[in-house]
C-alpha positions, 0 to 999 in steps of 0.5 A: 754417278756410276763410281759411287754407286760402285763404291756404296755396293763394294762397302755394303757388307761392312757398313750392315756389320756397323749398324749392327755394331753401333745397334749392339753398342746402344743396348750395351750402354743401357745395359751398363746403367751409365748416363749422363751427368744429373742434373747437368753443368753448365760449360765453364769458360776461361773467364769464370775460372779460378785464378790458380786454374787459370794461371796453370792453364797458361803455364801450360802454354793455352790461351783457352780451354779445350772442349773437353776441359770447359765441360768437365771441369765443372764436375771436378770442381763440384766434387762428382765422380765422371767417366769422360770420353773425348777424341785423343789429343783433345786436352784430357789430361788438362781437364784432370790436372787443371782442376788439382790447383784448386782443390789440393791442399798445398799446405797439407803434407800427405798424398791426396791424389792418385793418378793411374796410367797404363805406361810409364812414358805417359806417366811420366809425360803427365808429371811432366805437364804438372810440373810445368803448370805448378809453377803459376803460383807461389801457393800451386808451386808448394805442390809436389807430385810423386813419379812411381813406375817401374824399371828405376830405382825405388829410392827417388820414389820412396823419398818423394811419398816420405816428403809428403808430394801430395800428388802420386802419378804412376802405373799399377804395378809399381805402385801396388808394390810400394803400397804392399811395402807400404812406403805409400800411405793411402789415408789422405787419399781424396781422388782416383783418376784412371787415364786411358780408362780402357786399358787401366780397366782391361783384363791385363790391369784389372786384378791390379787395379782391384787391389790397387783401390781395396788400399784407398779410402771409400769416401773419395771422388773417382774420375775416368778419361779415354779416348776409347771407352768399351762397354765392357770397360763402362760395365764396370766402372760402378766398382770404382766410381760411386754413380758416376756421369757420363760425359761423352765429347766423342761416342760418334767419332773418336778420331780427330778432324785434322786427321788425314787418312791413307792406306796401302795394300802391300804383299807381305814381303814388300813391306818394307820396301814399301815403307821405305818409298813412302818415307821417300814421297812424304818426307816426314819432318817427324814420325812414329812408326807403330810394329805389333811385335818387339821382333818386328820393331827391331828389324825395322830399325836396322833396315831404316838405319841402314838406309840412311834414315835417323832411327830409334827404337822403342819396345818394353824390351829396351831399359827404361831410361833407353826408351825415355831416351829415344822418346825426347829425342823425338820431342826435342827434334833430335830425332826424324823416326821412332819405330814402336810398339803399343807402348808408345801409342797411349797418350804420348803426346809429340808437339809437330810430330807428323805422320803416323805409319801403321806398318801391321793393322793392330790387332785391337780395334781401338788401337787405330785410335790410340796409334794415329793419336800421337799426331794430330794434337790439340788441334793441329792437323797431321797424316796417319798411312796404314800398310795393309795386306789383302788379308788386313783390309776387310779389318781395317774397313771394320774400324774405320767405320766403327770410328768414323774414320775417312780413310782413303785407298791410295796407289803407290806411285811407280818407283823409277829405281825398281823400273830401271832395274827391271829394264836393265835386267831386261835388256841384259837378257837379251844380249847376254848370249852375244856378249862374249867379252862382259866381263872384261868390262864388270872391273871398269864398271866397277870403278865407275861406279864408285869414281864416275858414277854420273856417266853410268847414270846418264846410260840407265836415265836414257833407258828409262826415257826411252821405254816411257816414250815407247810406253806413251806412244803406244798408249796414243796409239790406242 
């Protein structure tokens, strides 16, 4: 009783500031004018979809909808323009391509829909997956779907919008170029879809988007998705939406339940160190390690590297094709560690990927969510470890409560090699003045070391023993 009364008084300051968050977030919401879809739709189960959608749904490899996807399908199918708010890796790119097989025109050799991402890796992860389902059908396998982002060549892209792909799935740059080159004609364009809504929509993306939309037909449908949806973002998605619904599966919570969550408090300099040892406790099947910086990303590969481990990095400094490389290595099991900036944190979608390591507290709240995201997917459980500084932790608190986050505070277990070390350095200092011949012995350790390393193994082991019995006795002593 006594520890969690201690541990209620040491989170009281940050759970006031969350009230007054959350009580800030409800105005703000009024404020925005969204509300919920009017009138409301009825769920749509596996049962009383078309036969296209189904089909897709099982080329896509489910046996069943998702939450997300039995609730918002019946908005799309009925032709009304939806933000949705749904926990990360809960199927919301499913909710959005499943109903395409039913309302494209396969027959009709024109873009009809425009798909917007922030990244080109989660662009191309969604062609991907509309790849995989097209091919349910004779009649949804006629679809085609255009690639379009930058760092590859325009002729594959300006060949894929002549041949008439129906489908056009990119990032804001690049196809703001082609649509000022005016390789994409926008008249057929029937449907907008914003993914990860929240950056498509910050100010890095908005003047973009704003030019991007004064190209697209009026009359068409708009429809948003993200797992984070700040009321800044809500404020103004009435300029590309006409009064859209508000369908949120996860305003509450954001993060997954099968997510489990640590963090560390670390000094600043210790931090790789301490990363490496956590690498040696959990020994992760596969996992992304998330850097705020591109500098930071390369140092930790060539530290990771060089201590054995199977690495990649992935940054916007990398070509495109590097980075595209790195990550279906991480898919295909090829490879164990990809060290990453926010690059990879949206959408990317790793089947059995693990662990998440936050290596530095992301500056953006919601990036907690967006990181810890790529593990945990479509219902399978997965771990998330936060390395933190003292300075970082107040932050951190802050986000795992405006998520809804359970996060724990571990302890780093002893590392037996450091303490051998200390030990040795310890013994070494105190003998060293009565040591007159050492180093007529450094050579024959030397050769040890690299020929009989176990006898020098055996030494250091009964050292170690040795100061934990001395240790233990003295604590029954007391």
């Amino acid at each position: 009783m006594a520890e969690d009364t201690e541990k209620k008084s040491s989170y009281t300051n940050v759970i006031d500031l969350t009230s007054k968050a959350q009580e800030k977030k409800r105005r703000e919401e009024v404020d925005s004018g969204l509300r919920e879809p009017d009138p409301p739709l009825d769920e749509i189960v596996t049962e009383e979809l078309p036969g296209d959608i189904e089909q897709a749904m099982r080329a896509a490899g489910w046996n069943d909808l998702m939450p997300v996807q039995r609730k918002a399908l019946p908005y799309m199918l009925a032709h009304r323009d939806l933000i949705v708010q749904s926990q990360t890796g809960s199927g919301k790119t499913g909710a959005f391509l499943l109903p395409l097989f039913e309302l494209l025109y396969p027959d009709e050799q024109a873009q009809q829909v425009l798909i917007l991402t922030p990244t080109r890796e989660l662009a191309r992860q969604i062609h991907e997956e509309f790849e995989k389902m097209k091919i349910a059908t004779p009649k949804t396998n006629k679809l085609d779907a255009a690639l379009i982002y930058g760092g590859v060549s325009y002729n594959p892209q300006i060949e894929a919008l002549d041949g008439g792909a129906q489908v056009v799935i990119g990032t804001p740059g690049r196809v703001l170029d082609h649509l000022e080159k005016g390789n994409f004609k926008t008249g057929s364009v029937r449907m907008l879809i914003l993914d990860e809504a929240d950056e498509m929509l910050s100010m890095g993306f908005y003047p973009d988007m704003k030019e991007i939309v004064d190209y697209l037909p009026q009359k068409r449908e708009s429809h948003m998705f993200s797992a984070t949806m700040p009321p800044k973002v809500r404020s103004v998605a009435r300029e590309f939406l006409d009064d859209p619904g508000y369908l949120s599966l996860s305003s509450d919570k954001v993060s997954v339940e099968e997510m489990k969550y640590r963090y560390y408090l670390v000094n600043p300099m210790d931090k790789d160190r301490t990363l490496e040892r956590l690498m040696e406790l959990e020994e992760p099947e596969s996992a992304l390690i998330f850097a705020n910086t591109k500098r930071e990303v390369r140092y930790l590969d060539r530290f990771l590297s060089n201590k054995g481990y199977d690495v990649d990095q992935m940054s916007g400094d990398l070509s495109q094709p590097k980075r595209e490389k790195a990550l279906d290595r991480l898919r295909d099991g090829d490879l164990r560690l990809l060290v990453a900036t926010d690059v990879a944190a949206r959408g990317i979608d790793v089947s059995d990927l693990s662990h998440v390591f936050i290596y530095d507290v992301p500056q953006d709240h919601e990036y907690i969510i967006h990181r810890s995201g790529r593990t945990a997917r479509a219902g399978k459980s997965g771990t998330t470890i936060v390395l933190a500084t003292h300075e970082d932790e107040f932050e951190l608190k802050r986000m795992a409560n405006t998520y809804d986050i359970d996060i724990e505070k571990a302890e780093l277990p002893e590392d037996p090699h450091r303490i051998a070390t200390e030990l040795l350095e310890e013994r070494y200092e105190d003998v060293k003045a009565d040591l007159d011949d050492i180093d007529e012995f450094v050579p024959l350790v030397q050769e040890l070391s690299e020929e009989r390393p176990e006898l020098l193994a055996s030494l250091v082991t009964e050292l170690y023993a040795q100061s934990n019995e001395e240790e233990n006795g003295e604590a029954d002593s007391v």
